[in-house]
N, C-alpha and C positions, 0 to 999 in steps of 0.2 A: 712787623717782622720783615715787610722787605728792605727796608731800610739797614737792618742789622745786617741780613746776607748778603747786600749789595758792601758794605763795610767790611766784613767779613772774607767775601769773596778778594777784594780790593787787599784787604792784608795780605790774603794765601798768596796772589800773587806775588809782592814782594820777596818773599822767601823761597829761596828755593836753595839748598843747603847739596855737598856734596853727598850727603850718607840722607837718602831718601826715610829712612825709618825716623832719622829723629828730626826731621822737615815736618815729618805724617806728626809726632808724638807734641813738636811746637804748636801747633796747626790745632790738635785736639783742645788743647791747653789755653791759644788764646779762642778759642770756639764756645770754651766751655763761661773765659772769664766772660765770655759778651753775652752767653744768653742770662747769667745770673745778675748781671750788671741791668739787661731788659727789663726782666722778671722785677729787679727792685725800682724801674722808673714805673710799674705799672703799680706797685704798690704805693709808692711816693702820689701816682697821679690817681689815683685811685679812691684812699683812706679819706678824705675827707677832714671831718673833724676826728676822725675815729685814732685814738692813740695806739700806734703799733710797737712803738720801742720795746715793753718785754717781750714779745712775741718775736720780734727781732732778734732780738739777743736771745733768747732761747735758743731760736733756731739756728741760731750762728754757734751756740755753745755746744749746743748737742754735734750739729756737724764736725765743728773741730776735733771733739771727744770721738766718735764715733770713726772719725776720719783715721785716726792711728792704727785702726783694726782694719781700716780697706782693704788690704794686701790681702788679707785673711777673707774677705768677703766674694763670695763666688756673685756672678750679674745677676743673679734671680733673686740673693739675698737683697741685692741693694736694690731692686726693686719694690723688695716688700719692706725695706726700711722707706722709702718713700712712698708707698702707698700706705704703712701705718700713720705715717707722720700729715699727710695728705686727711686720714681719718681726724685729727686732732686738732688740726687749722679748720675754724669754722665759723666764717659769716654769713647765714644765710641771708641777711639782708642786703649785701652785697659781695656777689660771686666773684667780681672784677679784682677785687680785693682778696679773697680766699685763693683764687686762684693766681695770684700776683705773689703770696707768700708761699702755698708751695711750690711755685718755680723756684722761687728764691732758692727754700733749701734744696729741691731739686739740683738744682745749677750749683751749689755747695759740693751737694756729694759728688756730680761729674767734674766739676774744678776740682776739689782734693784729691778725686783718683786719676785726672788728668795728672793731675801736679806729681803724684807719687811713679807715676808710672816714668814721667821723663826722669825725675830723681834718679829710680833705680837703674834706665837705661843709660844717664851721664855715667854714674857711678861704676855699671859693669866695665864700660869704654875706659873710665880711667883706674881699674883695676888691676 
């Protein structure tokens, strides 16, 4: 992980935008695409022989699905959207890996409502 924040840090400064709110709202956005981007090389480095693809794509389908409702979803709920989905990823033989896929969608749900949030704040500016 310190390699990401030193990455991470290294992008934020780049940016630095007139209208500080939507600097802060990029910033969230690529924050969120790096830690799901980690989360998937700890799966990648992880699984071994163990095939993850459905569970991949599961997870990636339910997010995008689930994702359209964000707006609608108060922080506690998407908490417990990911601590259910957390219940249902399960390798006990390997934690590295259990715990590599729900970052994954973890990092899903915070990227798509990173995503939607800059959405709506571009959209209100050019309204």
């Amino acid at each position: 992980m310190e390699t990401f924040n030193l990455i991470s840090d290294l992008l934020k400064q780049q940016i630095d935008f007139v209208n500080d709110d939507l600097e802060l709202l990029v910033e969230n956005l690529m924050e969120a695409s790096g830690k799901t981007q980690a989360a998937a090389l700890v799966v990648d480095q992880s699984k071994g022989d163990t095939d993850v693809t459905e569970k991949l794509e599961g997870l990636t389908e339910l997010a995008g699905t689930v994702g359209t409702a964000f707006h609608t979803l108060t922080d506690d709920q998407k908490a417990k959207l990911k601590s259910g989905v957390s219940k249902l990823v399960s390798y006990p033989d390997n934690p590295v890996l259990e715990g590599g896929l729900e970052g994954v969608f973890n990092g899903y749900v915070d990227l798509i409502d990173a995503g939607n949030k800059l959405n709506d704040f571009v959209a209100a500016q050019n309204a």
